[in-house]
MIVEX-74417 format. One record per residue (C-alpha): residue number from 1; residue in one letter; x, y, z. Coordinates in nm, 4 decimals. Each point is the difference from the previous one (the first is absolute). Last residue first. Layout:
N
REC  num  residuo        c1        c2        c3
REC  NUM        a         X         Y         Z
...
END
This chain:
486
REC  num  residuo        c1        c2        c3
REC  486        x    1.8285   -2.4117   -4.6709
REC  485        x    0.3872    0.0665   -0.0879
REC  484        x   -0.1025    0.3427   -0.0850
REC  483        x   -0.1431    0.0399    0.3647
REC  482        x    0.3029   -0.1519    0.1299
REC  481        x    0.2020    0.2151   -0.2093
REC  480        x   -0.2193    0.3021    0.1002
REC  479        x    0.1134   -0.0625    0.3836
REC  478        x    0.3570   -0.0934   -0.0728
REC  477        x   -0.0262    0.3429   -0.1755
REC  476        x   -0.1282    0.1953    0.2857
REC  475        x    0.2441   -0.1725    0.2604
REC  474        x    0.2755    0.1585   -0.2302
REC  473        x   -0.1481    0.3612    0.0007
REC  472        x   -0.0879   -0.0555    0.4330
REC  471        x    0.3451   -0.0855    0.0275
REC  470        x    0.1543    0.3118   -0.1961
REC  469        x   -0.2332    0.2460    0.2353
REC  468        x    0.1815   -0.1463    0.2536
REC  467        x   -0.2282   -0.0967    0.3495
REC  466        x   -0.2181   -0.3291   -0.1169
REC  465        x   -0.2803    0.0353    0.0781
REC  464        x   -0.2433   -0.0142   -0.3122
REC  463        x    0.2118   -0.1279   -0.2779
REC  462        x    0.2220   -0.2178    0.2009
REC  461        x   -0.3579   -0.1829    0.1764
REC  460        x   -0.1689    0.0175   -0.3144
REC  459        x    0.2867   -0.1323   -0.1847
REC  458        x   -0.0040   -0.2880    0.2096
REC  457        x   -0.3482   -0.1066   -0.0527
REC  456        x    0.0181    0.0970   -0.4112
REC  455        x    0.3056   -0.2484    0.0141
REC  454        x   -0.1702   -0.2789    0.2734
REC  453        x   -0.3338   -0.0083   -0.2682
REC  452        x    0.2380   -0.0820   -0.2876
REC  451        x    0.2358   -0.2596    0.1270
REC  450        x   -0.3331   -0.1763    0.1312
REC  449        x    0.0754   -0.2580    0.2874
REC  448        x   -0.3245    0.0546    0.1705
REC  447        x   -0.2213   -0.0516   -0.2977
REC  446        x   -0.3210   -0.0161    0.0885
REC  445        x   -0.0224    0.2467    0.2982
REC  444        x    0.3315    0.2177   -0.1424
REC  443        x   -0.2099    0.0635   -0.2474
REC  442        x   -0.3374    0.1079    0.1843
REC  441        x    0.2794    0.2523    0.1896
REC  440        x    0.0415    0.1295   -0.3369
REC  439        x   -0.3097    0.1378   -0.0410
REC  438        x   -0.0340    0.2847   -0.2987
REC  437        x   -0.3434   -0.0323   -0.1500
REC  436        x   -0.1668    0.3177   -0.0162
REC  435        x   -0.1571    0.1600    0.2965
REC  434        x   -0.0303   -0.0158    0.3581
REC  433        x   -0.2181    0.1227    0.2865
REC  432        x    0.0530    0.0034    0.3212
REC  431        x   -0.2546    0.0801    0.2710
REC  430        x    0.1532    0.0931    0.3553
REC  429        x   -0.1936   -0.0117    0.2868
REC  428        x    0.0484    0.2205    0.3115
REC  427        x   -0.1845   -0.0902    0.3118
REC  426        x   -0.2313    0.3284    0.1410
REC  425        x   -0.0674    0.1025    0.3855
REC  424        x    0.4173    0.0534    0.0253
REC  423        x   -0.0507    0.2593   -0.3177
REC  422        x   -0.2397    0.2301    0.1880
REC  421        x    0.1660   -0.0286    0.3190
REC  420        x    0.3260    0.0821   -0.2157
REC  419        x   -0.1360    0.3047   -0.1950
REC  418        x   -0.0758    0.1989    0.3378
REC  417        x   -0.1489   -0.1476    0.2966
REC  416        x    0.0138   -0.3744    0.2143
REC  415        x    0.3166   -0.1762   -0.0147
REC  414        x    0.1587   -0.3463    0.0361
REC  413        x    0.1483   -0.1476    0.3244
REC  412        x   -0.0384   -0.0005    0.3827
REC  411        x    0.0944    0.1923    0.2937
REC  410        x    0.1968   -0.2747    0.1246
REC  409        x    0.2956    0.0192   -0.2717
REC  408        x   -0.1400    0.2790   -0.2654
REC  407        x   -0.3000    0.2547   -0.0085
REC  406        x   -0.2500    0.1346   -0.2271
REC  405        x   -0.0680    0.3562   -0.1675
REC  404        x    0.0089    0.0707   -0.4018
REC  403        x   -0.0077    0.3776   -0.1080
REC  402        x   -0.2440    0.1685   -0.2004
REC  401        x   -0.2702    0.0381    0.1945
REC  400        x    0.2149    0.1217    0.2988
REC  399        x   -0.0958   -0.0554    0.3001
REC  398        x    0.3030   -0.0625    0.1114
REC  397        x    0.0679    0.3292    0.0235
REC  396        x   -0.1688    0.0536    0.3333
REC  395        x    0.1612   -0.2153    0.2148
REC  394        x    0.3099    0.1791    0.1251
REC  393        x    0.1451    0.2931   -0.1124
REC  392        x    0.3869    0.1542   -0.0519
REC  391        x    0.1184   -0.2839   -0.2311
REC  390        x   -0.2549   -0.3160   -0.0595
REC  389        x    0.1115   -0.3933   -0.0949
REC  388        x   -0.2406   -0.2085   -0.0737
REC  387        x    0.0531   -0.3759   -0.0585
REC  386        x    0.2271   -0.0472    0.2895
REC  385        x    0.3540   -0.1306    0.0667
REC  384        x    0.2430    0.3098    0.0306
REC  383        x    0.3024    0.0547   -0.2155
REC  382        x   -0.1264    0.1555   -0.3119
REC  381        x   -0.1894    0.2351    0.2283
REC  380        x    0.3622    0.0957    0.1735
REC  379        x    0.1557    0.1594   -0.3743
REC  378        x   -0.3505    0.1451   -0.0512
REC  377        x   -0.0011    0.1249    0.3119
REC  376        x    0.3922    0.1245   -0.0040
REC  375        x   -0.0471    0.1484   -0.3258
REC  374        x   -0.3363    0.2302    0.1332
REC  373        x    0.2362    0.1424    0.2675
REC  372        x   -0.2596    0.1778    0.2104
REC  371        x   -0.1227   -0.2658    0.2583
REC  370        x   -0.2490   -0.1994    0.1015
REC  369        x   -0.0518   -0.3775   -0.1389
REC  368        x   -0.3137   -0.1966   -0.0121
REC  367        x   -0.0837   -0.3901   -0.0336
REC  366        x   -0.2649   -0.2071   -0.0957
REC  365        x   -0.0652   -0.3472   -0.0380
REC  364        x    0.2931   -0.2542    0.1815
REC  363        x   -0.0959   -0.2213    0.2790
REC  362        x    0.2862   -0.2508    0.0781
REC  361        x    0.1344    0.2992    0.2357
REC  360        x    0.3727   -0.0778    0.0772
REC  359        x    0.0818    0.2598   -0.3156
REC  358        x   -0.1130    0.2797    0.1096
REC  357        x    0.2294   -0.0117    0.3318
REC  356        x    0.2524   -0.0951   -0.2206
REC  355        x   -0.0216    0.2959   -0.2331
REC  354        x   -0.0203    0.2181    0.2859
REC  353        x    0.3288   -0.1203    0.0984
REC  352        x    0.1336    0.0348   -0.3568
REC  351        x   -0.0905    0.3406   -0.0477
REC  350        x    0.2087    0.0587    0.3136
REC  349        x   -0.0509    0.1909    0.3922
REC  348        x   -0.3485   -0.1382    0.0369
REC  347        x   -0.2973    0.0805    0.2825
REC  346        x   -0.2755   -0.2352    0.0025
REC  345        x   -0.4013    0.1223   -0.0031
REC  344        x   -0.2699   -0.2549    0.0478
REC  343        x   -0.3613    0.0850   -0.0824
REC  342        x   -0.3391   -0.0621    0.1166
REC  341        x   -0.3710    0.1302   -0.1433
REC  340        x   -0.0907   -0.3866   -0.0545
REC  339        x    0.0056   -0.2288   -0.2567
REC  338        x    0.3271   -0.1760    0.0936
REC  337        x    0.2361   -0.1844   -0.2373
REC  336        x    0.2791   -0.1502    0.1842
REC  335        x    0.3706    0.0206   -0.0547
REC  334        x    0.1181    0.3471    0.2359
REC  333        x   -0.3435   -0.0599    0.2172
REC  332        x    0.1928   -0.2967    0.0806
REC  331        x    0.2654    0.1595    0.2150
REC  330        x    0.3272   -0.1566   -0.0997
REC  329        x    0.1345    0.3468   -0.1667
REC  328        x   -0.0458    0.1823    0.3154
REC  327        x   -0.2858    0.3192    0.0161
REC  326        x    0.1708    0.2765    0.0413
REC  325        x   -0.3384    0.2783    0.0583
REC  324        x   -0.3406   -0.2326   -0.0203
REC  323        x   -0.2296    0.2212   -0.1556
REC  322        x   -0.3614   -0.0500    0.0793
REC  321        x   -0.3740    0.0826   -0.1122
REC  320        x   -0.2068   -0.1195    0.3246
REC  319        x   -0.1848   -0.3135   -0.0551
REC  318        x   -0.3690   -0.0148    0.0894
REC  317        x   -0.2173    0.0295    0.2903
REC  316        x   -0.0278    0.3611    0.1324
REC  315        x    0.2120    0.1100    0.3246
REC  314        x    0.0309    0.3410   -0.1293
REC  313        x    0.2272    0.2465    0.2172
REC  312        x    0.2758    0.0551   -0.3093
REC  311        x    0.3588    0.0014   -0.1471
REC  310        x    0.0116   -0.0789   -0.3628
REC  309        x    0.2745   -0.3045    0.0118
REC  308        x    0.3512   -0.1025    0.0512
REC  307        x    0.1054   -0.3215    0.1263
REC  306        x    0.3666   -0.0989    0.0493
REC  305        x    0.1210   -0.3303   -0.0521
REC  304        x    0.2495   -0.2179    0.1570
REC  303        x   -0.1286   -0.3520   -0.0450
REC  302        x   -0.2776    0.0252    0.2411
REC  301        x   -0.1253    0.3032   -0.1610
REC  300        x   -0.0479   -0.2020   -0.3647
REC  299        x   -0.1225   -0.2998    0.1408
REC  298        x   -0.2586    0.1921    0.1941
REC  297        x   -0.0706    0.2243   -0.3144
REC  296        x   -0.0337   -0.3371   -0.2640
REC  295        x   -0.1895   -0.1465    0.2355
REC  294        x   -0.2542    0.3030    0.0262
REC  293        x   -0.0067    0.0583   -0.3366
REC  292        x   -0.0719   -0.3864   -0.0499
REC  291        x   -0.2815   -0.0320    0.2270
REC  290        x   -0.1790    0.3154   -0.1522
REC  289        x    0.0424   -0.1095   -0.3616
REC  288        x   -0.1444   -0.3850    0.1562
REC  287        x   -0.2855    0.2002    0.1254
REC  286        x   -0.1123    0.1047   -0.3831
REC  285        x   -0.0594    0.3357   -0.1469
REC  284        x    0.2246    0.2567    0.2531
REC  283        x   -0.1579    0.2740    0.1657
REC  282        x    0.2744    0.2810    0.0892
REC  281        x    0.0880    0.1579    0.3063
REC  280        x   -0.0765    0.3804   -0.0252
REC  279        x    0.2800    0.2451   -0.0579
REC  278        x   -0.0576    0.1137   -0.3422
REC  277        x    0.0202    0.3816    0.0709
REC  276        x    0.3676   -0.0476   -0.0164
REC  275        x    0.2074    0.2982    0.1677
REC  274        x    0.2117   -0.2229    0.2451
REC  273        x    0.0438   -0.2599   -0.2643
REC  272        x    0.1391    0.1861   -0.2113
REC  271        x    0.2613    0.1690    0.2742
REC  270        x    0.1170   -0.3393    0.0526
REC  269        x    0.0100   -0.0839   -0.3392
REC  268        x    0.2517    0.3314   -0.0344
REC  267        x    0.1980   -0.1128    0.3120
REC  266        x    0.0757   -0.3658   -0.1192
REC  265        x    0.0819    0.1592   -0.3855
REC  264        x    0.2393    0.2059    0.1800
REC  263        x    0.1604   -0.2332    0.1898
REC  262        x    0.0314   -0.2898   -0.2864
REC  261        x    0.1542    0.2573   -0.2263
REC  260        x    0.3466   -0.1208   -0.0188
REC  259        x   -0.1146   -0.3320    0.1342
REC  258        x   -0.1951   -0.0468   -0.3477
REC  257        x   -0.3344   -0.1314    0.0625
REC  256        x   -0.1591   -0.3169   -0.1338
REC  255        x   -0.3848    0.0167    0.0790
REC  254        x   -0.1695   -0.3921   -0.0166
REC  253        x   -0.4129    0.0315   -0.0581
REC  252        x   -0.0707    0.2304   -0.2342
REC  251        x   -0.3019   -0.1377   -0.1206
REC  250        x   -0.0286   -0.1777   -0.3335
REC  249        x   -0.2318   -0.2650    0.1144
REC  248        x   -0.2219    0.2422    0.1422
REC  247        x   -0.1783   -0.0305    0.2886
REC  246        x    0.1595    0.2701    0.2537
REC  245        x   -0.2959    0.2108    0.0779
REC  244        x   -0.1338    0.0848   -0.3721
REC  243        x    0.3499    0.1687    0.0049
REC  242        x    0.1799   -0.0102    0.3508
REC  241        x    0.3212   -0.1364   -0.0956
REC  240        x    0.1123    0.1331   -0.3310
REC  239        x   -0.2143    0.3575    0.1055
REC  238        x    0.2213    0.0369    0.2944
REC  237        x    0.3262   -0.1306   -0.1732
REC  236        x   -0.0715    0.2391   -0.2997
REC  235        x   -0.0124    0.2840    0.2663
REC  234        x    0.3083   -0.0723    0.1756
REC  233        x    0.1575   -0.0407   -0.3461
REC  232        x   -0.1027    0.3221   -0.1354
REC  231        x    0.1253    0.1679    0.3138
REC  230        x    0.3319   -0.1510   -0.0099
REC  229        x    0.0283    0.1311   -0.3686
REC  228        x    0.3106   -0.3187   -0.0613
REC  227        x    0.3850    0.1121   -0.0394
REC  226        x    0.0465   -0.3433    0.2677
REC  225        x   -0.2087   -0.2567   -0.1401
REC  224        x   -0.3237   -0.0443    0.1454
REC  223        x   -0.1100   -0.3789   -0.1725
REC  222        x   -0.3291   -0.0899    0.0439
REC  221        x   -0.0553   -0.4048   -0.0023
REC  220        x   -0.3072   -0.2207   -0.0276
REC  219        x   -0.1520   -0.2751    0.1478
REC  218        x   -0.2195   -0.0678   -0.2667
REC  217        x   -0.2757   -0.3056   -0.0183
REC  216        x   -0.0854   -0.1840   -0.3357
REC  215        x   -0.1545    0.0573   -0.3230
REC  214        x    0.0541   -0.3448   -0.1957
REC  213        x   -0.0650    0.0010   -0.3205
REC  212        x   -0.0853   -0.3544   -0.1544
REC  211        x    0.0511   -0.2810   -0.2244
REC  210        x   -0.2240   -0.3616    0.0289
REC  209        x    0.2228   -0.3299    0.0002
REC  208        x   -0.2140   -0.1255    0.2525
REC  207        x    0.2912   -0.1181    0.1818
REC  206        x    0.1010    0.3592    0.0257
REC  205        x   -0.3520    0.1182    0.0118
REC  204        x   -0.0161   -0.1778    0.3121
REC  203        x    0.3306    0.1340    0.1443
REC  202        x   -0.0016    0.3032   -0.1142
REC  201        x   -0.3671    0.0503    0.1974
REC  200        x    0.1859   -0.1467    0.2938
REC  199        x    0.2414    0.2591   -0.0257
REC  198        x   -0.1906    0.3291   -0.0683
REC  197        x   -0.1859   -0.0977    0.3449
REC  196        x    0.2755    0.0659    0.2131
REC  195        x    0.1599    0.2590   -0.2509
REC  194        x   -0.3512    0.2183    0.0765
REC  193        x   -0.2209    0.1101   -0.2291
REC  192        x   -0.0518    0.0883   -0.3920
REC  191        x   -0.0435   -0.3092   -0.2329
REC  190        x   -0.0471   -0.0335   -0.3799
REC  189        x   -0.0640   -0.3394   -0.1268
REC  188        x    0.0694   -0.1095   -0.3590
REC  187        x   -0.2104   -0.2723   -0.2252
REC  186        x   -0.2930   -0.0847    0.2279
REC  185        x   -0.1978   -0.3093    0.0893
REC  184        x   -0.0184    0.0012    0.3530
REC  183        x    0.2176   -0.0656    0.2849
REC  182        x    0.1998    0.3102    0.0493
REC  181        x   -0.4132    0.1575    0.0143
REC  180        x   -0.0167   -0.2692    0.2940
REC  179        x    0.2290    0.1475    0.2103
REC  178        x   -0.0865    0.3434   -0.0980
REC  177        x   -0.4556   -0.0759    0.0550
REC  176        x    0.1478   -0.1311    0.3943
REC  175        x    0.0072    0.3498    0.1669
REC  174        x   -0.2854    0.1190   -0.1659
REC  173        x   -0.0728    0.2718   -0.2420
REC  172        x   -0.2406   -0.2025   -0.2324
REC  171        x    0.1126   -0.0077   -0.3359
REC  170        x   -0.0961    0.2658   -0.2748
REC  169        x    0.0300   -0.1513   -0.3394
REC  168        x    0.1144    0.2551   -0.2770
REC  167        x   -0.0294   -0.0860   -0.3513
REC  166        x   -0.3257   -0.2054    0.1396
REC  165        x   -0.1985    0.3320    0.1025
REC  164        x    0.1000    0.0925   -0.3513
REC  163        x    0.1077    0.4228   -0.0024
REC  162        x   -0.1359    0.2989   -0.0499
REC  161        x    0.1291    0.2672    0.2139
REC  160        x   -0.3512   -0.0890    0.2799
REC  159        x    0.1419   -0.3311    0.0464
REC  158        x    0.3924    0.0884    0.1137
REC  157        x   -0.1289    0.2976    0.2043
REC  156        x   -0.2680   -0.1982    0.1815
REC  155        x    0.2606   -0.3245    0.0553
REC  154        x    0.2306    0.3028    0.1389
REC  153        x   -0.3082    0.1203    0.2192
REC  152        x   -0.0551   -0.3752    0.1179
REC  151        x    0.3813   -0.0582    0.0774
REC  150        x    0.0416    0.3093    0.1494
REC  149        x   -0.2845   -0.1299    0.2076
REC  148        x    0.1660   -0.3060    0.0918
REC  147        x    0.3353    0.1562    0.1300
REC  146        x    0.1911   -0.2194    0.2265
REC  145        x   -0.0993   -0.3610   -0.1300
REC  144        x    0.2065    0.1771   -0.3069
REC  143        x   -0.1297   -0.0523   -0.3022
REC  142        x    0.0527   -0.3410   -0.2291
REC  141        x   -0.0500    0.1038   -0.3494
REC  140        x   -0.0303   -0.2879   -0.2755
REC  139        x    0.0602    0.1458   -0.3463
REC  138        x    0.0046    0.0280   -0.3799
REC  137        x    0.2811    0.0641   -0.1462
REC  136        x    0.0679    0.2289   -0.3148
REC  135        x    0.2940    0.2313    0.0517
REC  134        x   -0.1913    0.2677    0.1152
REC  133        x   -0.2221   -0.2159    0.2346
REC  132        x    0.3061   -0.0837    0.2088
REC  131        x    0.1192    0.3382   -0.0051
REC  130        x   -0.3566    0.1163    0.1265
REC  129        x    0.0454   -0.2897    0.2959
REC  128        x    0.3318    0.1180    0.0603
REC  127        x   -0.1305    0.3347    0.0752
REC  126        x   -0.3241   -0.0440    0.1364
REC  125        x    0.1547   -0.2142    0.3475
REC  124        x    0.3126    0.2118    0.0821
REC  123        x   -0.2009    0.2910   -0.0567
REC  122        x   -0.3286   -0.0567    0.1638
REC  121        x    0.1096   -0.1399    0.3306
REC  120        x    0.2990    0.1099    0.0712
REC  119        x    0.0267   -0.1173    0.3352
REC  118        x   -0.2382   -0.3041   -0.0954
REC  117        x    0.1588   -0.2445   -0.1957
REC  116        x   -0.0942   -0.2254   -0.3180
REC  115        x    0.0530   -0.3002   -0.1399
REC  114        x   -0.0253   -0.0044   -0.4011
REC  113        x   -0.0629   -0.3120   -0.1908
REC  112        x    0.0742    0.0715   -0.3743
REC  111        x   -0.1946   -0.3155   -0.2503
REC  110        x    0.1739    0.0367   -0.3250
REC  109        x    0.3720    0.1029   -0.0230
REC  108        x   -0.0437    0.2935   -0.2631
REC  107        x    0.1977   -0.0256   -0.3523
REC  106        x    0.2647    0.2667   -0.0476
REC  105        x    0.1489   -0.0286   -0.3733
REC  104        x    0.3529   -0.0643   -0.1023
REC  103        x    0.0267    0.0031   -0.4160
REC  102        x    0.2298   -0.1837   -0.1371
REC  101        x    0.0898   -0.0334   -0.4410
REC  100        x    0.1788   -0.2811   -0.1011
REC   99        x    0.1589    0.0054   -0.3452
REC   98        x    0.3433   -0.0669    0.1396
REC   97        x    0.0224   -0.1762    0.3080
REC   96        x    0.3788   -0.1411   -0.0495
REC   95        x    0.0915    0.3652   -0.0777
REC   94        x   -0.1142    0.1261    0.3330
REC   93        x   -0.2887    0.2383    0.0612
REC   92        x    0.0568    0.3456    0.2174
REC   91        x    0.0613    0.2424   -0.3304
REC   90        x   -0.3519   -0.1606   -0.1118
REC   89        x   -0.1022    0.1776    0.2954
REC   88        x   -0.2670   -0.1410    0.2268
REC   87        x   -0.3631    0.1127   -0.0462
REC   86        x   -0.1378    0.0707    0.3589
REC   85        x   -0.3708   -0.0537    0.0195
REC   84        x   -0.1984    0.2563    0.1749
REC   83        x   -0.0422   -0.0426    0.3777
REC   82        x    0.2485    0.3242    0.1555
REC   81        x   -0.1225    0.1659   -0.3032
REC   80        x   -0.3932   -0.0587    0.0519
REC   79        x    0.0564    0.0581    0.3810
REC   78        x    0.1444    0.3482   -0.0259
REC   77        x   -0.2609    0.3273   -0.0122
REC   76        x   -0.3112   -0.2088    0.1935
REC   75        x    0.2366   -0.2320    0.2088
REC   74        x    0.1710    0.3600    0.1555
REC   73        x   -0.3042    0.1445    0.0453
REC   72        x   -0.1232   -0.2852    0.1899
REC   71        x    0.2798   -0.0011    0.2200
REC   70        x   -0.0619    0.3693    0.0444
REC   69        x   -0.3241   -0.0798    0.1224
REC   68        x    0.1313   -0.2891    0.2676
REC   67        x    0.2143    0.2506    0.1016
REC   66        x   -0.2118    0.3473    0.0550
REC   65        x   -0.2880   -0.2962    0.1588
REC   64        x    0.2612   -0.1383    0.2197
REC   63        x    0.2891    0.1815    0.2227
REC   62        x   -0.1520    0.3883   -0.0342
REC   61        x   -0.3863   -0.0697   -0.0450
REC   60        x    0.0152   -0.3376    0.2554
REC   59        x    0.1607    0.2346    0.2712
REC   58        x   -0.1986    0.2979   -0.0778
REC   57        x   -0.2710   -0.2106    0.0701
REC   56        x    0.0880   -0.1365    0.3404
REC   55        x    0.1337   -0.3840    0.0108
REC   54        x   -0.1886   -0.1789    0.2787
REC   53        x    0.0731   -0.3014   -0.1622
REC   52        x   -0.3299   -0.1564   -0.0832
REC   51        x   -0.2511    0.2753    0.0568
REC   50        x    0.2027    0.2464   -0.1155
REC   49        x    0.1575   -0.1785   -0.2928
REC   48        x   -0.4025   -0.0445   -0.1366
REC   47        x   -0.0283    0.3565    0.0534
REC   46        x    0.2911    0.0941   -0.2103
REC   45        x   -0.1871   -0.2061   -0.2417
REC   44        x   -0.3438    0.1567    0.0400
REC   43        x    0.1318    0.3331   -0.0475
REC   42        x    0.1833   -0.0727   -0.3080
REC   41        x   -0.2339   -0.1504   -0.1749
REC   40        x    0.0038    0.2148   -0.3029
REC   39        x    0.3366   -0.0230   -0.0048
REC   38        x   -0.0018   -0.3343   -0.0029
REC   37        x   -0.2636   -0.0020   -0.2841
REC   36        x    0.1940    0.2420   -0.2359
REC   35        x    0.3585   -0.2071    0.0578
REC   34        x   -0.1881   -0.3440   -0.0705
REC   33        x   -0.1598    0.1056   -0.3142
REC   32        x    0.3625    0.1037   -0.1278
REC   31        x    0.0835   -0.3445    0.1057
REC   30        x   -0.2636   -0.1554   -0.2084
REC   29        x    0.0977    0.1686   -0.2875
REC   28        x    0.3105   -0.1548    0.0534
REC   27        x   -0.1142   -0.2837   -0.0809
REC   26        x   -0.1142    0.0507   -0.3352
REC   25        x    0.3632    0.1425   -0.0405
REC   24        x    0.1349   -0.2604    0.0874
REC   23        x   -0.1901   -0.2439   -0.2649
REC   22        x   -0.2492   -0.2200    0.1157
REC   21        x    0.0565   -0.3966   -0.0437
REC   20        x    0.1065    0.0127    0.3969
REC   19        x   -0.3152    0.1190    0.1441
REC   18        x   -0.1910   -0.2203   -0.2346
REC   17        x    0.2424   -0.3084    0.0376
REC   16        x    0.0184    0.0227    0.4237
REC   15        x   -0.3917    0.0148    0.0390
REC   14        x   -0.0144   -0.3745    0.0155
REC   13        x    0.3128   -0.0033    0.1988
REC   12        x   -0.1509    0.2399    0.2963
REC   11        x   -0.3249   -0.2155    0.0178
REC   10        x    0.1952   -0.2929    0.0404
REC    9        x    0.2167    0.1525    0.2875
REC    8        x   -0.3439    0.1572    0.1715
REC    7        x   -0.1357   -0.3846    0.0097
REC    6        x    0.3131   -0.1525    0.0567
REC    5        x    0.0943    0.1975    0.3015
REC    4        x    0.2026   -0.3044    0.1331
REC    3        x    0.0481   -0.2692   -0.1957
REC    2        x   -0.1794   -0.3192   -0.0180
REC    1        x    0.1710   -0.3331   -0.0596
END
């Protein structure tokens, strides 16, 4: 039976063992070749996001190209320790495996399919596909249907650094190229979308028996505890909710506010949002984003909630950034991801409380806390179910080169980033080697009922765990009596 995207799989695996055979540093040299040529490019990729996404340059500068080079910089100065092979300690080894000697070493998957996505549509697309390469995969990239030409600059950026046309094989970005890239032949899939779609594809690869990352959707939670900058947090809610006009899987999109402080932090966004220049409705990517905001908002009103937005006379098409002042717990915008400039505020009296409301959310990515008692965050980060957890800001640090980023429960699993999106696109293999001639367990094979082989077996186990430093002496003679005996 055929698969799909056998041709551009097939070329992919034939160019797998010379990509792979090269030492880390040899590919890193294509990395450093792949910082110079995206900067050079710059203009043309921020372009390419234009055209696509509407995403202005100083947009793509600040939230991609600054990141996407740093994660670079970060591969260039720590990939070959993060990949070299780990010797383990002869301090580690137990008695019974005496004479081995283990070393752990990272070994790529293969064949790496990569799906793509379009609201960040150069970083979240070059950087896993440059950690990919890093640890020696070749791969099968499946842009965004969304953005086809950042797809044909990053293709142009990807060629022009140096590398095999077949070490990277560009799919077509159409809708139906990611169900059948889940179908091909590939070792490891990694996926950033929706949870809708993140599902079926864990599904398939499930009974596929193919691993993956799964970069799903956010509904996120700020928490504005009651000693919090209320001015800070006004703005950080603005910026949470309205960056790159709401589609962001790490948006703010739940704000938990102390009662203590609820009035004051309801008149200071209101003043915000009477002196926002920002007041035009915004343009959303698809329809369905559209359809959703304004279901969400409807539900949302109908259940209690008050609207607050940037007061003005347009009448332009597009969805209007809005707050949506004590919002009920069973509203859905308080469990379902949007991606869209909208965002439910609750009032709380107890940590607890808010820890409930956080908690009824399956989605679980990113969260932020506000507030000046840096032992209380840390003490309330350990408590809350995300994968990133940020104190007094909101999206911006998780770009981090050197930090991991992913999800849990509905918002997916694995990570992307840091030393641990390097490590999750490798398998680890252990080679052991051992020397001399010491096997008892080959005893105990042919002669089960051997007086000898059970003493040096037993005084292993006394010798070697026992607690008293008296038992461990006496299990160390019944072991070199058994030997003797031998």
């Amino acid at each position: 039976m055929t698969m799909p995207l056998e041709r551009e799989a097939s070329a992919a695996r034939s160019a797998l063992p010379s990509w792979s055979g090269k030492t880390v540093s040899q590919r890193l040299q294509f990395i450093r070749r792949l910082r110079e040529q995206l900067i050079c490019q710059r203009e043309r990729l921020w372009q390419a996001a234009y055209d696509d996404v509407q995403r202005s340059p100083q947009e793509v500068l600040a939230s991609e190209l600054l990141p996407i080079a740093s994660a670079l910089k970060f591969l260039e100065r720590h990939a070959r320790r993060i990949l070299a092979p780990r010797k383990v300690s002869l301090w580690d080894r137990p008695l019974w495996l005496w004479g081995c000697r283990d070393v752990v070493h990272r070994r790529p998957w293969g064949v790496v399919g990569i799906i793509g996505t379009w609201n960040y549509p150069l970083f979240l697309n070059i950087v896993p596909i440059a950690q990919a390469l890093t640890a020696g995969n070749s791969v099968l990239w499946k842009p965004s249907e969304q953005a086809p030409r950042c797809a044909q600059a990053i293709g142009q950026v990807f060629q022009q650094a140096g590398l095999d046309r077949d070490v990277l094989q560009i799919l077509p970005a159409t809708r139906e190229a990611g169900p059948q890239l889940a179908e091909a032949d590939i070792d490891y899939l990694l996926f950033t979308g929706s949870e809708a779609v993140g599902r079926r594809l864990a599904s398939r690869l499930g009974e596929r028996l193919i691993p993956s990352t799964l970069e799903l959707s956010g509904c996120d939670p700020m928490w504005v505890l009651a000693d919090a900058d209320i001015a800070l947090a006004v703005q950080a809610a603005w910026f949470g909710m309205t960056f790159n006009r709401g589609q962001t899987c790490i948006a703010v999109r739940r704000i938990l506010v102390q009662r203590s402080i609820a009035e004051a932090f309801h008149t200071a966004l209101q003043s915000w949002l009477a002196r926002v220049k920002r007041s035009s409705p915004l343009a959303l990517q698809t329809p369905a984003q559209e359809e959703q905001f304004h279901r969400l908002l409807a539900d949302a009103v109908e259940k209690g909630a008050t609207p607050l937005f940037v007061p003005s006379s347009e009448a332009a098409p597009g969805c209007r950034p809005t707050f949506l002042w004590n919002t009920p717990a069973e509203a859905a915008v308080m469990r379902e991801p949007c991606f869209a400039p909208l965002a439910a505020i609750a009032v709380f009296d107890t940590v607890e409380q808010a820890l409930a409301l956080t908690r009824q959310c399956p989605s679980a990515l990113a969260a932020s806390i506000f507030t000046k008692d840096m032992a209380l965050a840390q003490h309330l980060a350990a408590q809350l179910p995300a994968g990133y957890v940020t104190v007094n800001d909101v999206l911006a640090p998780t770009a981090h080169p050197a930090t991991p980023f992913g999800g849990r429960g509905a918002s997916g699993w694995g990570v992307t980033q840091g030393p641990e999106g390097l490590l999750s696109l490798t398998v680890p293999q252990v080679v052991s080697v051992r020397r001399g001639r010491f096997r008892p367990h080959y005893e105990e094979a042919v002669l089960p009922l051997s007086s000898s082989t059970h003493q040096i077996l037993e005084g292993m186990l006394r010798c070697g765990y026992s607690r008293s430093w008296r038992e461990r002496w006496r299990g160390l003679r019944q072991l070199l009596r058994g030997l003797f005996r031998r």
